[in-house]
C-alpha positions in Angstrom: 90.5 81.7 115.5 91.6 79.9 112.5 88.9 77.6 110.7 90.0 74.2 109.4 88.1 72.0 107.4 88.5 68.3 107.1 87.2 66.9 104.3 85.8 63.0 104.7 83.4 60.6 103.4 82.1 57.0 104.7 83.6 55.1 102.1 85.2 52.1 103.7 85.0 53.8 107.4 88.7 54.3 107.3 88.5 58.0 106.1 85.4 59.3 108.5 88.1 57.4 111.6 91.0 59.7 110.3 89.3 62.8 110.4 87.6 61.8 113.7 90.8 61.0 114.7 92.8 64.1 114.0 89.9 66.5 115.2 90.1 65.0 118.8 94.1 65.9 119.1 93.3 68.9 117.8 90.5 69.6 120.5 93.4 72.1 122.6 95.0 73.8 119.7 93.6 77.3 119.0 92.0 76.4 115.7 88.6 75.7 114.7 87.4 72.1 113.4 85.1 71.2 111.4 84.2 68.2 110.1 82.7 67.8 106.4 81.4 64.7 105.2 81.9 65.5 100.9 78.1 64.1 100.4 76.5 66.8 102.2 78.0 69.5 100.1 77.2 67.8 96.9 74.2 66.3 98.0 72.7 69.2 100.3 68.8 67.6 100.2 70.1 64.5 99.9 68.2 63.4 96.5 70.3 60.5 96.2 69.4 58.4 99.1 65.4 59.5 98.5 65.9 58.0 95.2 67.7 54.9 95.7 66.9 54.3 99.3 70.5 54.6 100.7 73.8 56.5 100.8 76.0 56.4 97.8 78.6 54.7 100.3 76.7 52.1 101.2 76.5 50.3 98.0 80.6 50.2 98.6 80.3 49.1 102.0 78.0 46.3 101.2 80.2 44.9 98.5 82.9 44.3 101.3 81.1 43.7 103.1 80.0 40.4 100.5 83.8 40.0 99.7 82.7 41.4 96.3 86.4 42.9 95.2 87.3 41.5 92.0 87.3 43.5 89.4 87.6 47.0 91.9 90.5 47.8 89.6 88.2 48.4 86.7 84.9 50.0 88.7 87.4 53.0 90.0 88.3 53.8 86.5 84.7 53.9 85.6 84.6 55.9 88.9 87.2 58.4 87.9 85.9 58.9 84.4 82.6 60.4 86.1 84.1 62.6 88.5 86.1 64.1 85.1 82.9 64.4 83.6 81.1 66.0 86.8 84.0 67.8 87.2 83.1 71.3 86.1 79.5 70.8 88.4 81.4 69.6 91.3 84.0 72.7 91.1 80.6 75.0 90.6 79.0 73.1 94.1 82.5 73.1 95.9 83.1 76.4 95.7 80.1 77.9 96.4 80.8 75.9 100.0 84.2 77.5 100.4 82.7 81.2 99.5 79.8 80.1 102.6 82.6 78.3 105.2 85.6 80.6 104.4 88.4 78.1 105.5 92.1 79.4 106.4 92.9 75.1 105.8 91.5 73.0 103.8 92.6 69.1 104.7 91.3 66.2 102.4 91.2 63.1 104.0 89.4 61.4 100.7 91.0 60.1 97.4 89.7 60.7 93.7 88.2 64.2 94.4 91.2 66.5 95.5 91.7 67.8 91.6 87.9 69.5 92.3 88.6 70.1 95.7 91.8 72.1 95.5 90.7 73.9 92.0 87.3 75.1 93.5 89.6 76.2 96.9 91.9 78.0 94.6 89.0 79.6 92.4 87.0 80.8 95.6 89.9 81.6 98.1 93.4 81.5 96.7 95.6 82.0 99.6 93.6 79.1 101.5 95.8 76.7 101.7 95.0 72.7 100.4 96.1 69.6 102.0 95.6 66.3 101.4 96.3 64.0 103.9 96.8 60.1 102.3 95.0 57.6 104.8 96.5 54.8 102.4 100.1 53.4 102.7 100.7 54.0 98.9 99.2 55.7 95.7 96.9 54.0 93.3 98.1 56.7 90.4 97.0 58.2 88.2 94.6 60.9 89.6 93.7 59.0 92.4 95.6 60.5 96.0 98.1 62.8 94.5 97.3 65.6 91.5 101.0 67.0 91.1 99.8 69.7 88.6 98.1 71.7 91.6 99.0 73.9 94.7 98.3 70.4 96.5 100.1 69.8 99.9 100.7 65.9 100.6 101.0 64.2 103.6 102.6 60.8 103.2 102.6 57.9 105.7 104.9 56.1 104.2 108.6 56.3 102.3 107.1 54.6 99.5 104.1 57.5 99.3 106.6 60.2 99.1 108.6 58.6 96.5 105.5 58.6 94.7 105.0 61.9 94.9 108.3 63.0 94.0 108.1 61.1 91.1 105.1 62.3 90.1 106.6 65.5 89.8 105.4 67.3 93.0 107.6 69.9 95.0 109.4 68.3 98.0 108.2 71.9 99.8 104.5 70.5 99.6 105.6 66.9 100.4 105.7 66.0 104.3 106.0 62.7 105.8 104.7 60.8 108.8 105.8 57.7 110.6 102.6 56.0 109.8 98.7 56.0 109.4 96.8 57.8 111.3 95.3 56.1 114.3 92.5 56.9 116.9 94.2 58.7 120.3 92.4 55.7 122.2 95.4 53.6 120.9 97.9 55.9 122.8 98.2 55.5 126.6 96.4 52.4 127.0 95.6 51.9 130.6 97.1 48.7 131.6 94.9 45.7 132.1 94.8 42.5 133.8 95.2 40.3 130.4 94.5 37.0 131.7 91.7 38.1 134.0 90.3 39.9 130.8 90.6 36.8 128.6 88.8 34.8 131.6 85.6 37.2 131.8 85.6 36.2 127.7 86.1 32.8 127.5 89.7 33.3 126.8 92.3 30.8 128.3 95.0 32.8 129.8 97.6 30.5 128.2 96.2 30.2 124.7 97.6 31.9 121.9 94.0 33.8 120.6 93.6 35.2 116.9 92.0 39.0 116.3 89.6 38.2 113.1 88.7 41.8 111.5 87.6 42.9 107.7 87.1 46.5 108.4 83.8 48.2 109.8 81.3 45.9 108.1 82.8 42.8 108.4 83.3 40.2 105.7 81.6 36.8 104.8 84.8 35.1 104.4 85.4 35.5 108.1 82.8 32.3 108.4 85.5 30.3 106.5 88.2 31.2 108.5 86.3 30.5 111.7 85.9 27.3 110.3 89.2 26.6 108.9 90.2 27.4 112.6 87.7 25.2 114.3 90.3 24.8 117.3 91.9 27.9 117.5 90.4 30.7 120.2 88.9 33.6 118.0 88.1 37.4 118.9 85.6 37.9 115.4 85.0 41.7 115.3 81.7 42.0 112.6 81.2 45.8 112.8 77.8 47.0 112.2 77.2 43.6 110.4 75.0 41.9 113.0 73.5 39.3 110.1 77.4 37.5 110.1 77.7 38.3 114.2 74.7 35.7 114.4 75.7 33.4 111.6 78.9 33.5 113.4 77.2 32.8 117.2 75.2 30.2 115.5 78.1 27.6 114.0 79.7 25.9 116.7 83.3 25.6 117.1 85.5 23.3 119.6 87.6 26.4 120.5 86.0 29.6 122.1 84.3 32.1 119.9 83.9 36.0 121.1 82.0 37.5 118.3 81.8 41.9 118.8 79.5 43.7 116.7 80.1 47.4 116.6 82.5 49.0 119.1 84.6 52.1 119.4 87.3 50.3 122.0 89.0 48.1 119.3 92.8 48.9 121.4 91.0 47.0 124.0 90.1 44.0 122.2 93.7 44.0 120.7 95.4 43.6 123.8 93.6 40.3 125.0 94.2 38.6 121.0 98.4 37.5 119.6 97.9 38.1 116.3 95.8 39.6 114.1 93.7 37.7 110.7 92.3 40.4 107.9 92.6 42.1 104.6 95.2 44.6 104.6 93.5 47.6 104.7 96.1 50.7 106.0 93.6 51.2 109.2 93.6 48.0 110.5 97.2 47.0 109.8 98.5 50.0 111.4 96.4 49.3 114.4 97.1 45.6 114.5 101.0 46.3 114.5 100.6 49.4 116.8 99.4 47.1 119.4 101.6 44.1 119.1 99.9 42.4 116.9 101.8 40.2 113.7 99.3 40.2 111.1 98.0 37.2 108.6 96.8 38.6 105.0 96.5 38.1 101.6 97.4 39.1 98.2 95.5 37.8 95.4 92.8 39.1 92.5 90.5 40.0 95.2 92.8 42.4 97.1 91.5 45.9 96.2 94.3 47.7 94.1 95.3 50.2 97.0 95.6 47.9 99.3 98.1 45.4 97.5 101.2 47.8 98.2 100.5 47.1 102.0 101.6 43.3 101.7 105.0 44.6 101.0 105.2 46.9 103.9 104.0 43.3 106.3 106.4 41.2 104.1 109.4 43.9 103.8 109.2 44.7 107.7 109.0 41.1 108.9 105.6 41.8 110.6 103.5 38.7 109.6 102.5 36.5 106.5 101.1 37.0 103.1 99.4 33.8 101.6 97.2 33.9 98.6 94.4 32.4 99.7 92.7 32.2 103.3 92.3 28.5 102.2 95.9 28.4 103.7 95.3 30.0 107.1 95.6 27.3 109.3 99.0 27.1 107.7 99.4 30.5 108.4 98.8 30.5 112.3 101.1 27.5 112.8 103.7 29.9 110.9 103.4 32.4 112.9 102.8 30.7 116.5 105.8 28.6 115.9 108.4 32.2 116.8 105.6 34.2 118.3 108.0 35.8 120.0 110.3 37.1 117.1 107.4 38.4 115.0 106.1 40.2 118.3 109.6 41.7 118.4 109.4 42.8 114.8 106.1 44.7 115.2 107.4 46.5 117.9 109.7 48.0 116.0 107.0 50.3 114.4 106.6 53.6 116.3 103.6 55.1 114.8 102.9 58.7 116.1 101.0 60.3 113.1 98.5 61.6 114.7 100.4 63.3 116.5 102.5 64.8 113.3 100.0 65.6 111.5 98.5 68.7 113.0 102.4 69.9 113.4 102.5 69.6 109.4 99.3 71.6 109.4 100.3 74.2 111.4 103.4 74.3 109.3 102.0 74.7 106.1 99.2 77.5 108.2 102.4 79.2 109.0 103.9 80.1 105.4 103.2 83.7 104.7 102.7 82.6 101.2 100.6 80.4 99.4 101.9 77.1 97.4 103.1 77.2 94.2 100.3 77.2 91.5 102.6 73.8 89.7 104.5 71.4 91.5 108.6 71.4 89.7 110.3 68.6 90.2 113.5 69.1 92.9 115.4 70.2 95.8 115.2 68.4 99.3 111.8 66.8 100.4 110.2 68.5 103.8 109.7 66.6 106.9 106.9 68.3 107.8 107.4 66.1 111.4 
C-alpha cells in the first residue's frame, strides 16, 4: 500500500480543511493517508507553545480575527527571510521525518515552506515524488507557492496560477490544473431541503432575500459593522470559534432577524437557506459561496491580505458579485445585487468546481510516472492537464 503524506498547518484554517478535505475522497483508494500538521515535525515537544502559551498559528488567527491586515505584505517578507535563514535547520528536521515516514507522495498543502520541504524530500528519498497543491487562487511570488528551480509538482486551481507558473519558468509536465479550490465532499450531493421550512425553524422569512456574513474560521470584528450597516436586512453571521463576537453579536439588537453560528462543520447547510454571501475573499469561502449559489460582496483595499487581492478579479472578471473598497458601502452593495438577483445567481452557476475530485487523479498521475521529475524546471512544451 502506497503512503501519502499531506502536509498542512492551521494557518488561516483554509489549509488543515484542504487536506481534510482531500483525505476523506481518498478514504476508498488503495493508498495510505496521513495527515501531517508541519508544527509537529518541527516542533516535536512542542517548546513553542510552553514558552509563549500558544501555537505559532494562533498569533495569525487572532490578527484576523481583530481585522489586523494592514501591513501583511511587509510581515510575510519578514516571514520569508526567517524561513531562509532556518532553512538549512528545517531541511536537517524535515528530513530526518522523511527517513522515519518513508513516503511514496509527498503533497504540500502549505505556502512559504515547499523550497525545505521538497529539498529535504529529495536529500532523504529521491524518487519520492513532491507536490504542492496551491489552496490559493493565485501566487504571491516570489518564493511563496511556487519554487520553479526544484523537482516541484504544481497543482493550479486556476488559469491565472498556471500562467504563473509557466512564467516562472516551471515545466508544463509538473504543471496540472483544476477547475477550482478544493472544497469539503459535504458540499457535493446535498440532500435536498425544505428551504422555507428551514428559514422558519431560524427566524428566516421564507420570502426575504437573507445575507450569509462569514470572515473565515475565527470570525472578524468588522462583521459588527456590517450587522449594523444592515440593521434591516435578515443576516446568517457565521463567527467560527470566536464566541466573544457570537455574543457581542446576540447582544446588539437589530430590526431584522439575526442567526448568529459559532463553530460548525455543516456550512453547505447554512448556504442554502442565505442569497448571497458578505466576506473577505479568502479562496475557501469564495469557492464555497459560489459553489452553492451564492453571489458574493467583497472588498479590495489596503487591508486585503496580498494573496487574496487576485481573487476580486476572479468575482469581478466572472460576473459573480461586487467589489467595493470599503464595507462602509455595503448597504450599497446588497441593493446592487438584490436589484437582478436572478442574473448574478445565473452567473455563479456557471462555476463547476470539481477539484476535489481532480486532485487525487493528478496524484495518482504523477504516482504513476516510472520516473522521477526533473531535478530543474525548463521552460516549454504543452502544459499537463493533470484532470
Amino acid at each position: 500500500m502506497q503512503k501519502i503524506e499531506l502536509i498542512y498547518f492551521n494557518a488561516g484554517g483554509g489549509h488543515r480543511a484542504a487536506a481534510q478535505a482531500l483525505s476523506q475522497v481518498m478514504l476508498d483508494t488503495a493508498w495510505q493517508v496521513s495527515l501531517v500538521n508541519l508544527v509537529d515535525i518541527l516542533d516535536p515537544t512542542a517548546s513553542f507553545s510552553k514558552v509563549m502559551g500558544m501555537q505559532p498559528e494562533d498569533l495569525y488567527n487572532k490578527m484576523l480575527a481583530r481585522g489586523l491586515t494592514l501591513g501583511m505584505a511587509q510581515e510575510l517578507k519578514l516571514l520569508q527571510a526567517g524561513i531562509r535563514l532556518a532553512h538549512k535547520a528545517l531541511v536537517k528536521r524535515l528530513k530526518a521525518h522523511w527517513l522515519t515516514s518513508q513516503p511514496d507522495l509527498v503533497v504540500s498543502l502549505i505556502p512559504n515552506f515547499n523550497r525545505a520541504l521538497c529539498e529535504s524530500l529529495t536529500q532523504a528519498m529521491p524518487v519520492t515524488p513532491f507536490v504542492t497543491v496551491i489552496t490559493d487562487m493565485a501566487d504571491y511570488p516570489p518564493h511563496f507557492w511556487i519554487e520553479p528551480s526544484q523537482p516541484q509538482h504544481l497543482v493550479c486551481g486556476s488559469a491565472h496560477a498556471v500562467q504563473q507558473a509557466l512564467a516562472a519558468g516551471c515545466s508544463v509536465a509538473q504543471v496540472h490544473q483544476t477547475s477550482g479550490m478544493i472544497l469539503s465532499p459535504r458540499f457535493y450531493g446535498c440532500p435536498p431541503i425544505d428551504r422555507a421550512a428551514e428559514r422558519q425553524k431560524h427566524g428566516l422569512a421564507a420570502d426575504q432575500t437573507v445575507g450569509l456574513v462569514m470572515f473565515g474560521g475565527h470570525g472578524s470584528r468588522v462583521m459588527k459593522h456590517i450587522s449594523a450597516r444592515l440593521d434591516d436586512v435578515p443576516l446568517i453571521l457565521i463567527c467560527g470559534k470566536n464566541a466573544v463576537l457570537a455574543k457581542q453579536l446576540r447582544d446588539t439588537p437589530a430590526r431584522a432577524a439575526r442567526v448568529i453560528v459559532e463553530f460548525t462543520d455543516d456550512m453547505a447547510y447554512w448556504m442554502q437557506l442565505a442569497d448571497f454571501f458578505i466576506g473577505k475573499p479568502g479562496p475557501a469561502s469564495l469557492s464555497e459561496a459560489v459553489h452553492m449559489g451564492l453571489p458574493v460582496i467583497v472588498t479590495q483595499n489596503a487591508w486585503t491580505m496580498p494573496q487574496e487581492r487576485w481573487n476580486t478579479e476572479w468575482v469581478r472578471s466572472n460576473g459573480l458579485g461586487v467589489v467595493h473598497r470599503s464595507f462602509r458601502t455595503v448597504r450599497a452593495a446588497v441593493q446592487e445585487i438584490a436589484r437582478d438577483l436572478p442574473i448574478w445567481q445565473k452567473n455563479v452557476r456557471q462555476i463547476d468546481n470539481r477539484a476535489v475530485f481532480e486532485v487525487p487523479q493528478i496524484l495518482a498521475h504523477v504516482l504513476a510516472q516510472s520516473t522521477p521529475p526533473d531535478r530543474h524546471c525548463p521552460p516549454g512544451g504543452r502544459m499537463a492537464s493533470g484532470a
